[in-house]
N, C-alpha and C positions, 0 to 999 in steps of 0.2 A: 504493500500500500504506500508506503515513504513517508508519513505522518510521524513527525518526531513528537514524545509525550505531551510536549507542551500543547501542541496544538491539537492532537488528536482531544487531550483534554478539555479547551477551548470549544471545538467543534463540537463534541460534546453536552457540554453546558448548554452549549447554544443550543442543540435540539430540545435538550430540556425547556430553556426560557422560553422559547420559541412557542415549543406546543403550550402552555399554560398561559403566555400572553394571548395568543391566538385565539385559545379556549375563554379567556377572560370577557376579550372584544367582542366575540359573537354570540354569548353565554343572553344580554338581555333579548337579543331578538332571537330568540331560537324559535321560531314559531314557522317553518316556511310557509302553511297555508296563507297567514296570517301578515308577515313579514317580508313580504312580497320586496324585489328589488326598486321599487318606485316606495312601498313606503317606507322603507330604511333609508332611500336617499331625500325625501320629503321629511323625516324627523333630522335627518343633520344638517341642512338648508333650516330647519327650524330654530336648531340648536348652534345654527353658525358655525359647524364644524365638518363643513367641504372645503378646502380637502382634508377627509380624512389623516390625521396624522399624530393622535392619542386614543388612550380610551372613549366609550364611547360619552357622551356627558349624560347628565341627570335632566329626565323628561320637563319639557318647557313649564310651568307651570298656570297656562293661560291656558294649555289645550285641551280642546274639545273632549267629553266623556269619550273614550272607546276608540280614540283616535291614533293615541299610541299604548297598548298594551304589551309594560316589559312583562319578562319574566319577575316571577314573586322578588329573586335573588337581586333586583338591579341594584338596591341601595348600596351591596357592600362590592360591585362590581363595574360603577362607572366612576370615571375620570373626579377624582379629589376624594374618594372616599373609600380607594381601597386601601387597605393593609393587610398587605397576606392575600395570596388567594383565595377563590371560594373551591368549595370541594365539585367537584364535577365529574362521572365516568369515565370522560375521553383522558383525565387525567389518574383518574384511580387505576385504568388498565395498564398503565406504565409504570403506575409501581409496582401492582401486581405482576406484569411481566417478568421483572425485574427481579421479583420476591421468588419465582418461578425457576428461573434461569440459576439464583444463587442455592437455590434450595434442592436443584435436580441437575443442575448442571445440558448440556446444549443438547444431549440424548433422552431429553424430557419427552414422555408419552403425552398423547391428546388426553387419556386415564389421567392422566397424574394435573393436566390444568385442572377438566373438572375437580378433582380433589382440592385443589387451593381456594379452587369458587369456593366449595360448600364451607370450608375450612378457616376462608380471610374476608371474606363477603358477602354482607348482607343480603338478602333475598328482595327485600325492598330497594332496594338501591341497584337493579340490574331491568334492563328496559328489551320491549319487543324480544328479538330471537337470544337475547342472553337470559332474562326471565324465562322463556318458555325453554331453554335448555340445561336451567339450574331447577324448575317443578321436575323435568325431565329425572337430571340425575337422582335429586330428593328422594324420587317414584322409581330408582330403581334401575332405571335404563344406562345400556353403557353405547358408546360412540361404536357403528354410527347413527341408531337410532334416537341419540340423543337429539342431534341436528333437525332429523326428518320429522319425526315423532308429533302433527298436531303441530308446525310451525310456517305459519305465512312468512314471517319475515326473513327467511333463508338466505333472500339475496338483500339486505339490507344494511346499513354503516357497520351495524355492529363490530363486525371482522376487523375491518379498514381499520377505526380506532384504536384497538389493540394491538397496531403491528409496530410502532415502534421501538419500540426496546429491541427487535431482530434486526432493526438496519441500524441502531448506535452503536450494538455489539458486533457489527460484519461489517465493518467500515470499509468502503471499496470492495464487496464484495458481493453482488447484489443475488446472484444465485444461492448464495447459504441463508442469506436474508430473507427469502422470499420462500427456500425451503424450509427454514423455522416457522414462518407467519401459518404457513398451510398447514402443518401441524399442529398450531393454535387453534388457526378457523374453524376447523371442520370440528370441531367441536357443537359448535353454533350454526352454521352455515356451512350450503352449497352454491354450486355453479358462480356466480359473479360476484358472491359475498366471499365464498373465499378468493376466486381471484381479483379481487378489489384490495384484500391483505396482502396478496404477495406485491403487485402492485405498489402499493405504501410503504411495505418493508424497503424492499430493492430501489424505490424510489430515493427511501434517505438514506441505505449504505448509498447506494451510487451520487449521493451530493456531497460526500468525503473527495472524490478526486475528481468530479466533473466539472469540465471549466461554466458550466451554469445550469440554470433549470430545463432549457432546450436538450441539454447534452443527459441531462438524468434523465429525462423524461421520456427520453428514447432506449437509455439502457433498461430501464425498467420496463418498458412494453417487451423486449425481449422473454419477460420471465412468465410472460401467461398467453393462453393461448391467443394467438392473432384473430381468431375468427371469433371468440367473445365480442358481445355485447360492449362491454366496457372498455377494452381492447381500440374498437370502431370508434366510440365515442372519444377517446384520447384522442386517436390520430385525428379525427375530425376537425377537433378544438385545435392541436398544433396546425394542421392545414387550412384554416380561416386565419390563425393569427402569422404564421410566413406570407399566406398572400394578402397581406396587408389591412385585413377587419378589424375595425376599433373594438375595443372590451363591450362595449355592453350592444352592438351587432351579434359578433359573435357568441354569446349569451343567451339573446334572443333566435338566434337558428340553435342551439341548443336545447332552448326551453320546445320549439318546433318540433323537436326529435324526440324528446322526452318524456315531452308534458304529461303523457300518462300514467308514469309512475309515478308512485309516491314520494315525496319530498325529503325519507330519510332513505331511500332507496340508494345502492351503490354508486348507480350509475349515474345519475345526471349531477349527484353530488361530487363522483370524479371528475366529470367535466369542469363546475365551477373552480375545483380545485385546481387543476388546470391550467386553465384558463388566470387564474392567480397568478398561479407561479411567470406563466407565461408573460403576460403585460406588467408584472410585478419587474420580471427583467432583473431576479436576482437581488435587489435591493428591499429589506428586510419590512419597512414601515410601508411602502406601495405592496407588497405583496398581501400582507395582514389586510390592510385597509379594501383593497381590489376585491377577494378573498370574501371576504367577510360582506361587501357591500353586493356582491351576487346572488347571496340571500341561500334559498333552501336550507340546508342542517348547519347552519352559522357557526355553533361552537364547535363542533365537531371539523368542517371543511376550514375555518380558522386555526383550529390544535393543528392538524395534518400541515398545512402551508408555511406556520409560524414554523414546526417540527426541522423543513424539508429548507426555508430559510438560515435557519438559526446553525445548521451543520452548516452548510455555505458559507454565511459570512464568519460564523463564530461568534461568540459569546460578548468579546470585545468592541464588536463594530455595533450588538444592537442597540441602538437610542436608549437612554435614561428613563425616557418617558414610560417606556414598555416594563424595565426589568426594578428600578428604586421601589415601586410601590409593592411588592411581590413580596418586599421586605423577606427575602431568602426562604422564605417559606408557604410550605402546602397544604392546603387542609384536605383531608382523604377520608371515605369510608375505609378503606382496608383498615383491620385491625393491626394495629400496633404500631402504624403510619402516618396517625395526625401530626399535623403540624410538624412534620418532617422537614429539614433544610435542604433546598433545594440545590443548593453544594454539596452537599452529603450522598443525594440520591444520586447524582451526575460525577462526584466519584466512584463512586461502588460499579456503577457502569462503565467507567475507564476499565477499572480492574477487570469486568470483564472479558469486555473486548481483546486486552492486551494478552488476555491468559487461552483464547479464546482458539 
């Protein structure tokens, strides 16, 4: 790989701040029905905060009933009032990865996640196809009817979210990254929900040595089938934004292609994410902001892009404004994990990678 400690360390970090600022930013509108890409950009036009370039700020106080509905959580999650993060999934899954990976080492069985679910994680606190694969295990069933078993959302975020801790530990290696993530997924998910994980894995090892997001973005379609669903919709997104379509054109033929899934669904949520990194162009506060202002599964398509940024540039280059208020810390459902330092978790990760 040729990452000396220091910075494979750095790179590091940064996937960590990365995914948690990301996840911060898009945590009030997580609503995509609801949260449409017009009315995210009509509350920050509200808010005087285009262009995007902090958190998101605290709802206007003149607006109309019902006009902008955050999530319950916004108070301790927009611009001037965070301390610390808030606890969220997209970030519980990377510690849990993480807890996973130290505690079974990289020849972990798809058996042995479930066991940390039931073991580290609340039952309340696990959503669509990971809820209905933790009653699953509860009731008995082992992989793979854990995944099948009575579960619509097979192909939906769930997977994607949990893959990185596989690409911060395979750094420049995007084939072992994405063969970790599959062995994750399929716990939960089939067809485009797991390859949406490998996907995201081999996404953020391949942003350790790629000279940018165009260059990962292609190592990583290497590692799942080309004729997927999800597969098509990547290359689609890169092939509007080389032939020169502005971000929310190309968004809009995406949504075209889409629109019939569901809004936490894999795939049109790969796109936006995408499409992020893409016109984000590498630079860490346009990518979050881009990202996040695309709308559908906000915190989630945020964690992922902040994740796949924050390896790129590193830990050092991202803005103050994202990483000071984080005040080095994470709040987690995982047991034994609150309010973890978020230096802490991002060495332990070093360590892995390096032994790895």
């Amino acid at each position: 790989m040729g990452l000396q400690h220091a910075e494979l360390s750095d790179r590091i970090l940064g996937g960590w701040l990365g995914r948690i600022a990301g996840n911060m930013l898009g945590k009030p509108v997580e609503r995509g029905e609801y949260w449409t890409r017009e009315r995210i950009d009509r509350y920050l036009r509200r808010t005087d905060a285009l262009p995007l370039t902090d958190y998101l700020p605290p709802p206007p106080p003149d607006a109309p009933p019902g006009e902008f509905e955050l999530r319950p959580e916004w108070p301790s999650c927009v611009r001037g009032r965070i301390n610390g993060s808030c606890r969220d999934d997209d970030v519980d899954y990377a510690i849990l990865g993480l807890h996973l990976l130290e505690s079974h080492g990289f020849s972990f069985t798809t058996e042995q996640v479930g066991e940390m679910w039931l073991r580290r994680l609340p039952y309340l606190q696990t959503f669509t196809a990971e809820r209905v694969a933790y009653r699953n295990l509860a009731n008995g069933l082992k992989p793979p009817q854990v995944a099948s078993h009575d579960n619509p959302y097979q192909e939906w975020i769930g997977a994607l979210i949990r893959a990185d801790v596989f690409g911060w530990t395979s750094p420049g290696d995007p084939s072992r990254a994405a063969a970790l993530a599959r062995r994750d997924a399929v716990l939960s998910h089939q067809g485009n929900g797991v390859w949406a994980a490998m996907w995201a894995a081999a996404l953020i090892s391949a942003a350790f040595t790629a000279s940018g997001p165009r260059d990962a973005i292609g190592t990583a379609l290497e590692q799942i089938p080309a004729s997927s669903r999800l597969a098509r919709t990547v290359r689609h997104t890169t092939a509007l934004y080389e032939a020169g379509a502005d971000w929310s054109d190309t968004l809009d033929e995406l949504a075209s292609r889409t629109g019939e899934l569901h809004w936490i669904h894999s795939v049109p949520n790969a796109g936006v994410i995408t499409a992020g990194l893409l016109y984000g162009e590498g630079e860490f506060t346009s990518t979050l902001a881009l990202t996040v202002r695309g709308g559908l599964d906000t915190d989630s398509n945020g964690a992922t892009a902040g994740s796949v940024a924050g390896v790129l540039r590193g830990a050092a280059a991202i803005p103050a404004q994202w990483t000071e208020p984080l005040r080095d810390r994470v709040r987690s459902a995982v047991f034994g994990f609150d309010n973890a330092r978020i230096g802490e978790l991002a060495e332990r990760t070093v360590r892995l990678a390096v032994t790895a």
